[in-house]
ZAVO-584767 format. One record per residue: residue number from 1; chain; x, y, z of N, C-alpha, C in turn. Coordinates in Angstrom, 2 decimals, m for minus. Example, Ala and Ser with C-alpha at 12.3 -4.5 7.8 and 13.67 -1.06 7.14 Angstrom:
2
{1,"A",{13.19,m5.69,7.80},{12.30,m4.50,7.80},{13.20,m3.30,7.80}},
{2,"A",{12.85,m2.25,7.08},{13.67,m1.06,7.14},{12.90,0.03,7.87}},
This chain:
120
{1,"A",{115.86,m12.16,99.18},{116.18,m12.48,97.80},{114.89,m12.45,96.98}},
{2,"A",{114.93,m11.60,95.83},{113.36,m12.00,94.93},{113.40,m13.28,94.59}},
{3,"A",{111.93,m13.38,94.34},{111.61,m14.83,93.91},{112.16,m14.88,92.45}},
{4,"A",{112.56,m16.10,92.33},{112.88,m16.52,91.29},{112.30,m17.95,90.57}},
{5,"A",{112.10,m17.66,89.06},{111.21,m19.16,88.68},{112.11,m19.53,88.06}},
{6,"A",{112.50,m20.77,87.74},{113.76,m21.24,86.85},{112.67,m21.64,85.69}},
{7,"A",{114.21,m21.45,84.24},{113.75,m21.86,83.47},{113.09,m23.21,82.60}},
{8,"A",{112.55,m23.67,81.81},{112.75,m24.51,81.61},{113.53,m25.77,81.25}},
{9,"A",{113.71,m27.03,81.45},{114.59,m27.56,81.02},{114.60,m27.46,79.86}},
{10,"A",{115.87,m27.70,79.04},{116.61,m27.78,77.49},{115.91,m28.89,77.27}},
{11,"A",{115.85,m29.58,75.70},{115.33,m30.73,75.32},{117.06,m31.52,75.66}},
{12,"A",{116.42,m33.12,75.74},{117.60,m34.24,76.25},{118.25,m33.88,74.93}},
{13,"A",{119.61,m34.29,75.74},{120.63,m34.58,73.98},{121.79,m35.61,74.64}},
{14,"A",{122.25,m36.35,74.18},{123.12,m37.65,74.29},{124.42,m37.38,75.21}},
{15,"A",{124.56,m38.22,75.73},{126.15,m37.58,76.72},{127.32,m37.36,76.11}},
{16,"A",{127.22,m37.65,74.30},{128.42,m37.27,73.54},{128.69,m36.23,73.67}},
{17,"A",{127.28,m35.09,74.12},{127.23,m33.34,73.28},{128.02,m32.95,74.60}},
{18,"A",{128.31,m33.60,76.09},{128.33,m33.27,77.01},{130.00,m33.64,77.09}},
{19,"A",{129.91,m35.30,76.66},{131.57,m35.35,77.37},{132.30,m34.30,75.73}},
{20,"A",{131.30,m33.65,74.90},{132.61,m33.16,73.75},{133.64,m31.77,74.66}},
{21,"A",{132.69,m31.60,75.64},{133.15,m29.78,75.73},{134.28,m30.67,77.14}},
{22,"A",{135.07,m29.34,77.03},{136.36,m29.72,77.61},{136.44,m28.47,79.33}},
{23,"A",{136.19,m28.88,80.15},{135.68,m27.68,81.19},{136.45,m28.12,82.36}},
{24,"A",{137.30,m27.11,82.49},{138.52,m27.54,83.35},{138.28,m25.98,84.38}},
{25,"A",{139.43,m26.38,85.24},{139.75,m25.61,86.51},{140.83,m24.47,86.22}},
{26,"A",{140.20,m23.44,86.80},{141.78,m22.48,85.96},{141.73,m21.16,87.05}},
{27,"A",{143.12,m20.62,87.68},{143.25,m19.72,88.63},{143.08,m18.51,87.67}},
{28,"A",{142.43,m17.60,88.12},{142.29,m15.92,87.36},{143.01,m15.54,88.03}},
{29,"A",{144.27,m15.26,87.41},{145.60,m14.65,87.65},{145.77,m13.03,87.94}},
{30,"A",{144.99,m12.65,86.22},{144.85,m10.90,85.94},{143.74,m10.61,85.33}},
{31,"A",{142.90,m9.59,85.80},{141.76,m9.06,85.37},{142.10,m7.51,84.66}},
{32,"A",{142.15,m7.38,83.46},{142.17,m6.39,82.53},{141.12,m5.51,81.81}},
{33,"A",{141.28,m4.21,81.59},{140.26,m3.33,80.58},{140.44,m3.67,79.52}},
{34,"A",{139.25,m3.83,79.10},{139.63,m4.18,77.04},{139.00,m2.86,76.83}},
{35,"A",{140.15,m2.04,76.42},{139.25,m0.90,76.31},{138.70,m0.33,75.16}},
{36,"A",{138.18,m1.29,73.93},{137.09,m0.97,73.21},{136.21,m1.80,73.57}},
{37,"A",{135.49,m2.26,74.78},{134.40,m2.79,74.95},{134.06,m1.99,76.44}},
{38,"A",{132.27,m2.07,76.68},{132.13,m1.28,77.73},{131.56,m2.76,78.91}},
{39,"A",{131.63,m3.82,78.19},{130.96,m4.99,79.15},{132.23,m6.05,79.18}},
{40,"A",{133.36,m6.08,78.20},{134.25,m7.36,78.29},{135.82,m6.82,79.44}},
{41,"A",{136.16,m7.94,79.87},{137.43,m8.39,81.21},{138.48,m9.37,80.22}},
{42,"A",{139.70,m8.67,80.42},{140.57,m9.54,79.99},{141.00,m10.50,81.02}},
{43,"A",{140.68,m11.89,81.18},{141.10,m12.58,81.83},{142.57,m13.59,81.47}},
{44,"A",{143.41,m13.17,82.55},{144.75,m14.44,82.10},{144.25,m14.99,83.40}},
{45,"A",{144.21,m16.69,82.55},{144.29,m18.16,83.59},{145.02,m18.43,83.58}},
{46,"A",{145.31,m19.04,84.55},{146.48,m20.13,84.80},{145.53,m21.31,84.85}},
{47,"A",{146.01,m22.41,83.50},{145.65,m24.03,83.98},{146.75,m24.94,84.47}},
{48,"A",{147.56,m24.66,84.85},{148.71,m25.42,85.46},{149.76,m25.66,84.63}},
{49,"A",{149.63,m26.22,83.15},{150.71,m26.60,82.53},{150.54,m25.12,80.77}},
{50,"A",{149.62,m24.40,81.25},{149.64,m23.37,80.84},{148.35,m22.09,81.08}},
{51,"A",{148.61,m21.18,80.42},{147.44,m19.71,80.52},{147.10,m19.68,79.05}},
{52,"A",{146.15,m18.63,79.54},{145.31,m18.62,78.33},{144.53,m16.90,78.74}},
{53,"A",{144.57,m16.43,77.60},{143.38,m15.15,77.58},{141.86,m15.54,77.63}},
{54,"A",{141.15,m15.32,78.72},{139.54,m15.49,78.09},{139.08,m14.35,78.48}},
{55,"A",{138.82,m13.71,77.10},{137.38,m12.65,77.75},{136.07,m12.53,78.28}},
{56,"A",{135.79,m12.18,79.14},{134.40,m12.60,80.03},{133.67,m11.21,80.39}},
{57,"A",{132.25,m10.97,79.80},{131.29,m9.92,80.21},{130.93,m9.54,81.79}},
{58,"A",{132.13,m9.38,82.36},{131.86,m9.09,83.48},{132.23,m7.93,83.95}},
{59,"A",{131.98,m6.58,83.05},{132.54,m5.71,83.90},{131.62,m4.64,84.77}},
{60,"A",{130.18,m5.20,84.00},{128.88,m4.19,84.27},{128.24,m5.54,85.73}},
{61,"A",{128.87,m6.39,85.43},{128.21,m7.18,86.44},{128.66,m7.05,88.25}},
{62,"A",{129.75,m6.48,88.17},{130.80,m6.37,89.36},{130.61,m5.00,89.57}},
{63,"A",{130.66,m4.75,90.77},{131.40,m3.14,90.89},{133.02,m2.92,91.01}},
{64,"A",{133.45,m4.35,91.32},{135.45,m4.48,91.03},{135.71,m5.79,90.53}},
{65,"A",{135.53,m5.58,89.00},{135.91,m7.14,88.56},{137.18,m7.44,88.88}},
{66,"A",{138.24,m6.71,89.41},{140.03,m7.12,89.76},{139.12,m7.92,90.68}},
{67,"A",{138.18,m8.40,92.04},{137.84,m8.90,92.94},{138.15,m10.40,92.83}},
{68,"A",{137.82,m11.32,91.29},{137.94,m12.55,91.45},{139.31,m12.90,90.80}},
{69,"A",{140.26,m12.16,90.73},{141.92,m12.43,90.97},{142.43,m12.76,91.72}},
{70,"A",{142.53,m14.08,91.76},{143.31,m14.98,92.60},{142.28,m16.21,92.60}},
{71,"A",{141.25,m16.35,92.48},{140.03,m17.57,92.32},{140.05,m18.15,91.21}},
{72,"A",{140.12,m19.52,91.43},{139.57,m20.52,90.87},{137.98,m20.49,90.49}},
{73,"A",{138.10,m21.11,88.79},{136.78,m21.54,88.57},{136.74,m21.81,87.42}},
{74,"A",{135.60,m22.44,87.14},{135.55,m23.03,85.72},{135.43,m22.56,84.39}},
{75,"A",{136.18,m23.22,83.06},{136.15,m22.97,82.02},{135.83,m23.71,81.07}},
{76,"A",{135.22,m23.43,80.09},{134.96,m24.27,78.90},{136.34,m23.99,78.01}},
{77,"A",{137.10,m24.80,77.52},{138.85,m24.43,77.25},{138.96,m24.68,75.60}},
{78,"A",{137.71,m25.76,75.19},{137.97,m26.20,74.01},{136.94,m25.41,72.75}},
{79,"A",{137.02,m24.07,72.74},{135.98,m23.86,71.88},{136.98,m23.26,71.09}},
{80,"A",{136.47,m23.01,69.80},{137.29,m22.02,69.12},{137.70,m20.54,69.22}},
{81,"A",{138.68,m20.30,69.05},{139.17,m18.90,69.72},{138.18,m17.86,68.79}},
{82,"A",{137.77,m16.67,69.64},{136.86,m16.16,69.29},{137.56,m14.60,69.23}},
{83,"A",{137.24,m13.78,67.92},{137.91,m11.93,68.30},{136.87,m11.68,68.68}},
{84,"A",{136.91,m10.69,69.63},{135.91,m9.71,70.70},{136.63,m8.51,70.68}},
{85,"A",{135.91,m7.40,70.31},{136.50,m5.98,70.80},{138.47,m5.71,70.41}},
{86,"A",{138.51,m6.46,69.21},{140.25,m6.26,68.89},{140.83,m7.19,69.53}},
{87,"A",{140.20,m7.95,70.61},{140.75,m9.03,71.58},{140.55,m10.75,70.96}},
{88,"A",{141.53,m11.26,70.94},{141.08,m13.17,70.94},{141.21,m13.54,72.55}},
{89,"A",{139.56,m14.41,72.75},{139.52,m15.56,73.65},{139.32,m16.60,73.55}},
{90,"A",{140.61,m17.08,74.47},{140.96,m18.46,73.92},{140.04,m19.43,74.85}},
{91,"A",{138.57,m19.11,75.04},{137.82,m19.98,75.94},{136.82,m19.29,76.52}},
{92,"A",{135.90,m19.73,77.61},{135.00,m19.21,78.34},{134.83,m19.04,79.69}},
{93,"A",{134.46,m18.25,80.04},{134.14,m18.34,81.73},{132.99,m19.24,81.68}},
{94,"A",{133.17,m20.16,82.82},{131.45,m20.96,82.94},{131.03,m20.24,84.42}},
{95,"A",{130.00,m19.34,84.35},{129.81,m18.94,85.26},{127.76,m19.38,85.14}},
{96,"A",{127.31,m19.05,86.31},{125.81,m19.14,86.92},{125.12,m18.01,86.94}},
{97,"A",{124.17,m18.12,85.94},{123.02,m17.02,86.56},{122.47,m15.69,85.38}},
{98,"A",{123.75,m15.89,84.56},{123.33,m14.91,83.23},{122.13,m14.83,82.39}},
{99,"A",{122.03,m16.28,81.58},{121.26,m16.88,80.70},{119.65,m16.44,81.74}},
{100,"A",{119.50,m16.22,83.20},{117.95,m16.30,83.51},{118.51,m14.99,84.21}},
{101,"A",{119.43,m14.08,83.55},{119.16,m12.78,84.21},{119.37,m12.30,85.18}},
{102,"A",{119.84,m12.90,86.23},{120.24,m12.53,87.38},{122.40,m12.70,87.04}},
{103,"A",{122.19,m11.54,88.43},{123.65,m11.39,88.72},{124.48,m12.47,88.46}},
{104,"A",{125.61,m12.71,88.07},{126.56,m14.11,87.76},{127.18,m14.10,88.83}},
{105,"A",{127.45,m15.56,89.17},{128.50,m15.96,90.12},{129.46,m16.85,89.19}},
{106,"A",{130.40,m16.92,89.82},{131.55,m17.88,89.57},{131.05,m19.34,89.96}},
{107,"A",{131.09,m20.18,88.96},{131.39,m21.09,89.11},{132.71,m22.12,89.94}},
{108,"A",{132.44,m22.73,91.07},{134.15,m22.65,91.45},{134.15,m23.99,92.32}},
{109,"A",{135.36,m24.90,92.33},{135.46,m25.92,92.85},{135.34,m25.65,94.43}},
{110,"A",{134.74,m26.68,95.22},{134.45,m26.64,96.84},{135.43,m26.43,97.93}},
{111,"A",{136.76,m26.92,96.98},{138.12,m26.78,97.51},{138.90,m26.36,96.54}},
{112,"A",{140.24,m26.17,96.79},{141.26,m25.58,96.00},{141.57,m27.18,95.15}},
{113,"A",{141.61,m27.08,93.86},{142.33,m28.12,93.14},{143.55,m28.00,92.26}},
{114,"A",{144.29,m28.89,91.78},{145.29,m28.58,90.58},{144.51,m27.91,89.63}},
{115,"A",{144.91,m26.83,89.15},{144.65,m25.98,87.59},{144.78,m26.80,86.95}},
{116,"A",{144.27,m27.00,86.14},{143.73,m27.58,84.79},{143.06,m29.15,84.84}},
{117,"A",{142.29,m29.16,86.17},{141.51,m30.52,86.26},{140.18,m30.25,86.06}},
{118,"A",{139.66,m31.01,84.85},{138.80,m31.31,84.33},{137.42,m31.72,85.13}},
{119,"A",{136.49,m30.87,84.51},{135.43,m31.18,85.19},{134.45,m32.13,84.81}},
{120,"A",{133.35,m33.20,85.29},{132.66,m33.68,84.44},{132.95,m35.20,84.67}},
């Protein structure tokens, strides 16, 4: 593995900014082409008592983004719905490893849990 230096820490900010965001558990059901974008995945979740579209930049990151269909992993659920490429997402992938450049992984619970349990 290359070496890697992590970044620095963020400046502190209060546990309000932390408990505001809403980051739950959600099965990736279907992985889709958005096909006016050359980097965005149409993702349908399942959170248990419903789905949701999130689009996620993962298509240059994978060589088969269909691969994490059927996995669990985390979402940020409460942001405002965002248009991308003709597309609305209704949320985020929380995934590891983008922001310092390296390959992303999924973020994902240790075991299988109920969809839509909250993380945090």
């Amino acid at each position: 593995m290359a070496e890697f230096a992590p970044a620095p820490v963020k400046p502190v900010v209060r546990i309000e900014a932390l408990e505001a965001l809403d980051i739950r558990v959600g099965t990736i059901e279907r992985v889709e082409e958005v096909p006016r974008s050359d980097k965005l995945m149409k993702l349908t979740v399942n959170f248990g008592d419903h789905s949701r579209t999130i689009l996620a930049g993962i298509k240059k990151e994978r060589e088969n983004p269909r691969e994490i269909e059927g996995r669990q992993a985390l979402f940020v659920v409460n942001l405002e719905p965002r248009k991308m490429a003709g597309e609305i997402s209704e949320g985020m992938l929380f995934d590891i490893g983008y922001a310092d450049g390296i390959t992303p992984a999924l973020s994902v619970p240790e075991r299988v849990v109920p969809d839509g349990t909250r993380a945090g």
